[in-house]
N, C-alpha and C positions, 0 to 999 in steps of 0.2 A: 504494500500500500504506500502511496506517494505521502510526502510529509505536509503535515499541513502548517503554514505559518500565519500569525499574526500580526499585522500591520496596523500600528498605530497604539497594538494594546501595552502599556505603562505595569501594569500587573504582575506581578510576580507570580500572585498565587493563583489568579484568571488563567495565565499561562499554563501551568502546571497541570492544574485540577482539571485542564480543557486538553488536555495532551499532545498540546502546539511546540514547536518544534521551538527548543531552548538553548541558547550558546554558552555554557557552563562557565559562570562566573563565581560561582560563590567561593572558590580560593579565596579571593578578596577579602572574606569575613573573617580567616584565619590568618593572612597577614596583617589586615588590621587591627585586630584586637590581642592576638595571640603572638605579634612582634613587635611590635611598639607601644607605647604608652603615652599618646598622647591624649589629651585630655579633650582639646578638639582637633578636629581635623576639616580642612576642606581643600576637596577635589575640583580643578577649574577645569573647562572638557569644552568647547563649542559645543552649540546646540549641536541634536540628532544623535547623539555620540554615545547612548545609555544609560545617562546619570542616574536620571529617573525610573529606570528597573531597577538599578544596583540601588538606589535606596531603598523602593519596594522590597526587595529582596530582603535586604538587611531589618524591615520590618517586619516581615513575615519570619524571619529567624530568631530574633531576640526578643519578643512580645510575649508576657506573659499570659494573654488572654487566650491566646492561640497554640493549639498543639499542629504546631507544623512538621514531625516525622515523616507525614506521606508527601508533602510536596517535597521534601528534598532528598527523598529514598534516590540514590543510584548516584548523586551528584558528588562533588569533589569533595569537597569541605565535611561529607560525612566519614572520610577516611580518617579524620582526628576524632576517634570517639570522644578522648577525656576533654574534649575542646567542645564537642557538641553539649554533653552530658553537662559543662558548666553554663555555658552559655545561651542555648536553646531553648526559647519561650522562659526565661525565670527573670525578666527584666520589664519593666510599664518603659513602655516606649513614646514617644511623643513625634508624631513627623506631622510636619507643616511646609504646602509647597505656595511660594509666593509665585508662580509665573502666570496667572492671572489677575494681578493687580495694576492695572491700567485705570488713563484719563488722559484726558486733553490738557488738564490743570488736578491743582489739588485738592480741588472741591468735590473733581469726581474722583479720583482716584482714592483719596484717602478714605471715602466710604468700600470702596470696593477693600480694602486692607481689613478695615473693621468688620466686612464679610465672611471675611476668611479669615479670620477668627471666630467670628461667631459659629461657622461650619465646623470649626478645629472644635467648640464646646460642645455642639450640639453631637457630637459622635462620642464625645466622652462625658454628656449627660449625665449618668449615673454617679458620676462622682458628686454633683450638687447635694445630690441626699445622704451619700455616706455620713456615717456617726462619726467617723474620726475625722470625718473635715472641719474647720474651723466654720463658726458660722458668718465671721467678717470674710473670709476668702467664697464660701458659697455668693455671697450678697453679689462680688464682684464677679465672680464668675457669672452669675446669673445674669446683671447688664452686659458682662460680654455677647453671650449669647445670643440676648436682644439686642443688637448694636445699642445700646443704651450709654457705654463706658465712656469717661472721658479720655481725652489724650493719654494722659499720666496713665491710669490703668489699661490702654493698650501697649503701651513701652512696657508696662510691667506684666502683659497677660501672660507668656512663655512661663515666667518666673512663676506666677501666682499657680498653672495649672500643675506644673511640676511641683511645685509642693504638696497641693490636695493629691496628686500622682503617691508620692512619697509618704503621706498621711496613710492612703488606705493599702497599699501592698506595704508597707513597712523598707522601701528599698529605694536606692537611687534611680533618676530615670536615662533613658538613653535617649536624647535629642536631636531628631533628623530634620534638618531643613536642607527644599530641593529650590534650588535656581534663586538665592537670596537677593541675587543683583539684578531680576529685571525690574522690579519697580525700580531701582535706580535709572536702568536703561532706558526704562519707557521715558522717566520725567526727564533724563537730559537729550532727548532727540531734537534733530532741529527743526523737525516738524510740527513741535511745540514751541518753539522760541517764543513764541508771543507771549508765553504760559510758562515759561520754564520754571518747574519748581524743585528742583534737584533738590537746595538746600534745605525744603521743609521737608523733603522724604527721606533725605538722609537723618534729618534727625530723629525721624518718627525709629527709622528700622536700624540706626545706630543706637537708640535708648533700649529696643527690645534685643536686641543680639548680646549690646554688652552685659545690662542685666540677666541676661539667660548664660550668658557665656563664662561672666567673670565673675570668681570666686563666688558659683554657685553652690550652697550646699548637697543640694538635691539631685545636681549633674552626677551622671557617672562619667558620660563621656557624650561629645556632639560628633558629628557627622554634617560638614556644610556641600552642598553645591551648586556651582553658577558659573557661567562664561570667563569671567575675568573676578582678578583675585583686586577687589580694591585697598588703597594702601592702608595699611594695620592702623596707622596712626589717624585716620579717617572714619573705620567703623570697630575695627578691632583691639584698640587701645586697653592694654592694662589686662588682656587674655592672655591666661597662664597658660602656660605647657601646649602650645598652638603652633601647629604642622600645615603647610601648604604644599600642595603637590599640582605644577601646572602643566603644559603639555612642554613643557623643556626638562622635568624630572623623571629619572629613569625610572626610581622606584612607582611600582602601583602602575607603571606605562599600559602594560598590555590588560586593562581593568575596563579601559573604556574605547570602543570601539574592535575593530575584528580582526585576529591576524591569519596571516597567512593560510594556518593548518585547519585554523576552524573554519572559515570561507572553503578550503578543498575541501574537507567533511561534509559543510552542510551540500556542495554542489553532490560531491556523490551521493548523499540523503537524497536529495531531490530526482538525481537522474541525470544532472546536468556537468556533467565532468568536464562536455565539451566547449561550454559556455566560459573555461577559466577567464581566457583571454580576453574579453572581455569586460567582463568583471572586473578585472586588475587595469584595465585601458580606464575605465570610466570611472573608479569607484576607490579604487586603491591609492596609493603615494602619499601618504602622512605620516608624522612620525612623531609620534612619542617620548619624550625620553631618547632612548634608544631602538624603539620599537616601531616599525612598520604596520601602520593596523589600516583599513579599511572601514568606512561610513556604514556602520552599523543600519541606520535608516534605507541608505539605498540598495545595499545587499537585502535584506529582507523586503523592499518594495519589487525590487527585478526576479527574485524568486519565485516571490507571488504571482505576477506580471506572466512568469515565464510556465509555471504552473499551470496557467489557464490557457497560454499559447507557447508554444517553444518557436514561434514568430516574431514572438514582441519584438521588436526593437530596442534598446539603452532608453532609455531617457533621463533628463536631467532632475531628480526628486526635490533636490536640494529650493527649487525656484517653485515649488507648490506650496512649503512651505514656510518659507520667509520672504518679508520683504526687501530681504538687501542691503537695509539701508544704510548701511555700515559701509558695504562695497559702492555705495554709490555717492559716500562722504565722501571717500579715497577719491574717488576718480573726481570730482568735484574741487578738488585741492590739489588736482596735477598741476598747476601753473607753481606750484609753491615747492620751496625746498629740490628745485631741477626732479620732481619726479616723472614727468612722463618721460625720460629717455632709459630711466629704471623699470618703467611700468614697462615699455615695450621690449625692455631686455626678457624680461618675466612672460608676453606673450607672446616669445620666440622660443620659449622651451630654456629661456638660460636661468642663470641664479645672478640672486643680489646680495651680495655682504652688506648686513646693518646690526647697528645697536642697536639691541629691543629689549623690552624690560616687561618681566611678570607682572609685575606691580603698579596699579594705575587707579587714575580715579574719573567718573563717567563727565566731569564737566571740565577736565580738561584733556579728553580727548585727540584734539588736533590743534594741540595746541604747540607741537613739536613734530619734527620724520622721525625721532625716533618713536613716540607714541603712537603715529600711525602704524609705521610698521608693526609694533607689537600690538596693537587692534588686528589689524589680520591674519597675523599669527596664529591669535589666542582664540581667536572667533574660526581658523579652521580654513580662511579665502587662501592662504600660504601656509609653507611647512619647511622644516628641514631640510636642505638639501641631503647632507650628511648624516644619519642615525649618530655617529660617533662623534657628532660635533660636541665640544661642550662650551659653557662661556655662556656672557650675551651676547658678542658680538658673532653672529649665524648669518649662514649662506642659507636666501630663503628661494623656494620655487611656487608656484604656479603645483598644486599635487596631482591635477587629473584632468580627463578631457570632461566631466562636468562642470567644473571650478573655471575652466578654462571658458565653457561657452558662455557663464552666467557674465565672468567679467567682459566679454565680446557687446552681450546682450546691454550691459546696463554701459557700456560705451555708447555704443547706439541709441539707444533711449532717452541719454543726457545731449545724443549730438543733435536728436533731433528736435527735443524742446525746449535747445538755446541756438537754435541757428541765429544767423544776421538775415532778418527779411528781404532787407533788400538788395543783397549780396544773392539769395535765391531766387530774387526776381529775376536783376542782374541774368544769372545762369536760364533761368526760362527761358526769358528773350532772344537768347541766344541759340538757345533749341529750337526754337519758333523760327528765327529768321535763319535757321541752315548756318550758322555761322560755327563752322566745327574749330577751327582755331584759336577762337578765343573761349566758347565752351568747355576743348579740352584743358586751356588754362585756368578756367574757373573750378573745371569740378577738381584739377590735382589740385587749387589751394584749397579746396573743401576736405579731401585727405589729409593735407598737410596740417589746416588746422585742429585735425582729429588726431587721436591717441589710435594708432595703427597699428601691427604685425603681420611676420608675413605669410603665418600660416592661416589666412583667414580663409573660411569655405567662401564656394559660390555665394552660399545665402546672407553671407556678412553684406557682401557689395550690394546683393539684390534691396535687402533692407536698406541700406546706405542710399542707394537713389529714390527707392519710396519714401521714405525721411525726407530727402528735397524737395519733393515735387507736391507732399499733404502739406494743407493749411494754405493753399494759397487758391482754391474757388476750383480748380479741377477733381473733375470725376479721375480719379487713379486704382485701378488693377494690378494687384502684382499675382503671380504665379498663378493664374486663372487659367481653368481649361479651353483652348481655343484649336479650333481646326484640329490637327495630329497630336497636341503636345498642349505643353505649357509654356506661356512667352513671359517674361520677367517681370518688365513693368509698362501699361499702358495707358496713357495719361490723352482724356479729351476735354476738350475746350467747345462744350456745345455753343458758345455765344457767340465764337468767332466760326465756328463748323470746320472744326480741324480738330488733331488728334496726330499724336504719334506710339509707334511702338520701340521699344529697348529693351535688348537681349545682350545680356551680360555675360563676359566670359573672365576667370582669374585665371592669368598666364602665369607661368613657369620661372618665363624670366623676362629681363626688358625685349629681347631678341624676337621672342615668339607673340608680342603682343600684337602685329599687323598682320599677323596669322590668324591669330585668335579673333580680330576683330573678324576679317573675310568669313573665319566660321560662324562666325554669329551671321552675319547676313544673309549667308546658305540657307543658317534655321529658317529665319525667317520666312524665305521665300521656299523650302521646303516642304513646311511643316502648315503651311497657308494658316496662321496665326490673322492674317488680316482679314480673316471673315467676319472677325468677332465685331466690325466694326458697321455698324447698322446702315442703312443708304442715306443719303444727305450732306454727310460730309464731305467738302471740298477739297481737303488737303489732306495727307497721308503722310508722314515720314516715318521712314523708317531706319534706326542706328541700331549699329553695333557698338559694342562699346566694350574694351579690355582692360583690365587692372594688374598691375603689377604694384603688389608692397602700397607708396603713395602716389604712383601714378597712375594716367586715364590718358587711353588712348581712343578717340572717336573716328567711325566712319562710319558713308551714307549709304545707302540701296538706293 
């Protein structure tokens, strides 16, 4: 029977108890617990990368409410018996995940905080009526629960339930918080500028961390994770015996995300042996520490994918679910700091030696090339060249041809809604009146003003002229089916009753570009593309047009 995977599900024990196909991480609980002694810990990981099982996980293992022996019969971690036998359900566990605390400002957002809290009470209810709680901490539990609490008693909620925790098992608690830094993320984006409230959110979820964190009684030990580790002296001040591990630390490397041998595994689970190459093309090249792992999210979306068709095609998973908008700061800040001649090193397959730093805080982000760089580091857009690198100063790449189309994609998206209008007029006019010599010198400086490379497909440039020619009152077609085929881009002008067609071709080299133009014209009149063009119109042109790297070569039919 073919293996069945779960996409999208978070669950540890869902997974388990549903007999969905699982990538054995729970070692993890025995090197954490069982080889160090840190008091807290957190794991910084880019999204998609597991964090949120492996906490799952580690709740479902250490929760006293739960006997979890059946979900982790066969798994790693149960090879230390005297290590289960301690540790295994005999702990009140506490996990709270903030990556739904969102707003525009912090009038909305901060209610959405005190939400999720209230959800965090309402699932440990029972504690209110306990006898051995106090009846001043029930009072306040109880306004949490009803969003009722003020400020002060949401800074202190972690604290206050950990204790009633402690009250009624008689034991310390273990405190899992998953993705602690997106309400920071959310409130310093620049799509709130208007609104930015970083500083009132850091305060709210720097009061609740340090009081939960520092010199708790009630802690046994925490467990944090999130995208980027913000600087200690910004939320984590005065946290005793406090361990960070980010994607530049070897230890705990291969914890989050997929290596090598368990990708071969799961393909032969599935059937799919023959599919490696691919997988490793599209999904693979990050590194850890010192470890090569693969995007947990998109190996198990393309399995699934492939499950249902061994046709599917790659696709890019990473662009379904996020916005970018981190890779789309960078590329917005290529004029600064000489970055676009590094950016296009990176999409040519090459590497860039920079200072990067773990260590950062969400509102001064780009406020430095060394912070940018470690923004896409950390966040997953770039990786190690070298596994064996160590330092901060790292040779970063470009890890896969996903990574690689998102940055292509969010080029093109920024070229095309900050063009110079009438720089694009300019370039019409010049399509209209047949004028190819100063056309093809308009569209190279439209390359040139762009961030290019030179492995860009066909559909880089296709998109690259539809980007030109929308927004200005023409009806525009790209890749539409007409006559035999599909012609690139065709653009009419019902008002003047003309209309042209352009068939794009990416040459090889500068040599083969008036080559490549004549085959585009072939198509053209091949593949009789100009049917598509309804009776009335007066005027027809028809280009070819070739790209090499930033240049454009045009010719007519």
């Amino acid at each position: 029977m073919a293996i069945r995977i779960a996409v999208g599900d978070e669950s540890f024990d869902e997974i388990r108890k549903a007999g969905l196909y699982y990538v054995d991480k729970t070692e993890l609980l025995y090197d954490l617990v069982g080889r160090t002694n840190n008091k807290v810990t957190l794991f910084t990981r880019p999204r998609r990368f597991g964090k949120t099982l492996n906490v799952s996980m580690m709740e479902s293992f250490f929760d006293v409410n739960r006997d979890s022996r059946a979900v982790f019969e066969g798994l790693d971690i149960t090879r230390h018996q005297e290590f289960c036998s301690e540790w295994m359900n005999q702990y009140p566990v506490l996990f709270l995940s903030l990556k739904d605390v969102d707003g525009l400002d912090f009038q909305e957002a901060y209610p959405m905080l005190a939400g999720t809290i209230a959800k965090l009470c309402i699932k440990y209810s029972f504690l209110e009526k306990d006898a051995f709680v106090s009846p001043a901490d029930a009072a306040v539990f109880h306004r949490l629960m009803y969003k009722e609490a003020d400020k002060e008693e949401i800074k202190n909620s972690l604290q206050t339930i950990m204790r009633m925790m402690n009250a009624v098992y008689g034991k310390t608690v273990i405190l899992l918080i998953d993705e602690y830094d997106v309400p920071l993320a959310k409130a310093s984006e620049k799509n709130t500028a208007q609104n930015r409230y970083y500083e009132q959110m850091l305060d709210v979820i720097r009061g609740m961390l340090s009081i939960a964190l520092k010199t708790n009684e009630y802690l046994k030990f925490a467990v944090v994770t999130g995208c980027l580790r913000i600087a200690k002296e910004s939320i984590f001040t005065g946290t005793n015996n406090f361990a960070s591990y980010s994607v530049l630390d070897d230890r705990f490397s291969s914890y989050f995300g997929f290596t090598q041998p368990e990708v071969d595994e799961m393909l032969t689970a599935a059937g799919l042996p023959d599919k490696a190459d691919v997988f490793r093309s599209w999904y693979d090249g990050y590194v850890f520490g010192n470890t090569p792992v693969y995007c947990p999210w998109d190996v198990v979306s393309y399995v699934s994918a492939l499950l249902y068709d061994q046709n599917t095609a790659p696709k890019n998973y990473w662009r379904n679910t996020s916005g970018n908008g981190i890779l789309r700061d960078f590329v917005e800040h290529n004029d600064d700091w000489a970055i676009p001649d590094k950016f296009e090193t990176l999409m040519n397959g090459g590497t860039v030696t920079v200072a990067v730093s773990d260590e950062l805080t969400y509102d001064v982000l780009y406020d430095s090339e060394q912070n940018v760089w470690s923004i896409l580091l950390m966040t997953g857009y770039l990786t190690k060249a070298d596994p064996k690198a160590r330092g901060n100063t790292v040779a970063l790449k470009i890890p896969n041809t996903e990574i690689e189309g998102i940055f292509a994609d969010t080029v093109v998206k920024l070229f095309t809604e900050t063009i110079d209008n009438s720089k694009q007029r300019e370039l019409m006019t010049s399509f209209w009146n047949e004028d190819i010599e100063l056309a093809t010198k308009q569209l190279s400086d439209f390359l040139w003003d762009t961030i290019s490379y030179m492995d860009y497909h066909e559909d880089y440039y296709h998109a690259f002229l539809a980007g030109l020619f929308v927004g200005l009152g023409y009806v525009v077609d790209s890749n539409k089916e007409s006559g035999l085929g599909r012609f690139d881009v065709f653009v009419k002008d019902r008002r003047n009753r003309r209309a042209m067609l352009i068939e794009a071709k990416k040459s090889d080299s500068k040599e083969s570009m008036s080559a490549d133009c004549d085959e585009a014209l072939k198509q053209i009149g091949e593949k009789g593309y100009a049917r598509s063009l309804e009776p009335g119109y007066e005027k027809f042109i028809k280009y070819g047009i070739a790209f090499f790297q930033k240049s454009a070569m045009i010719k007519k039919l």
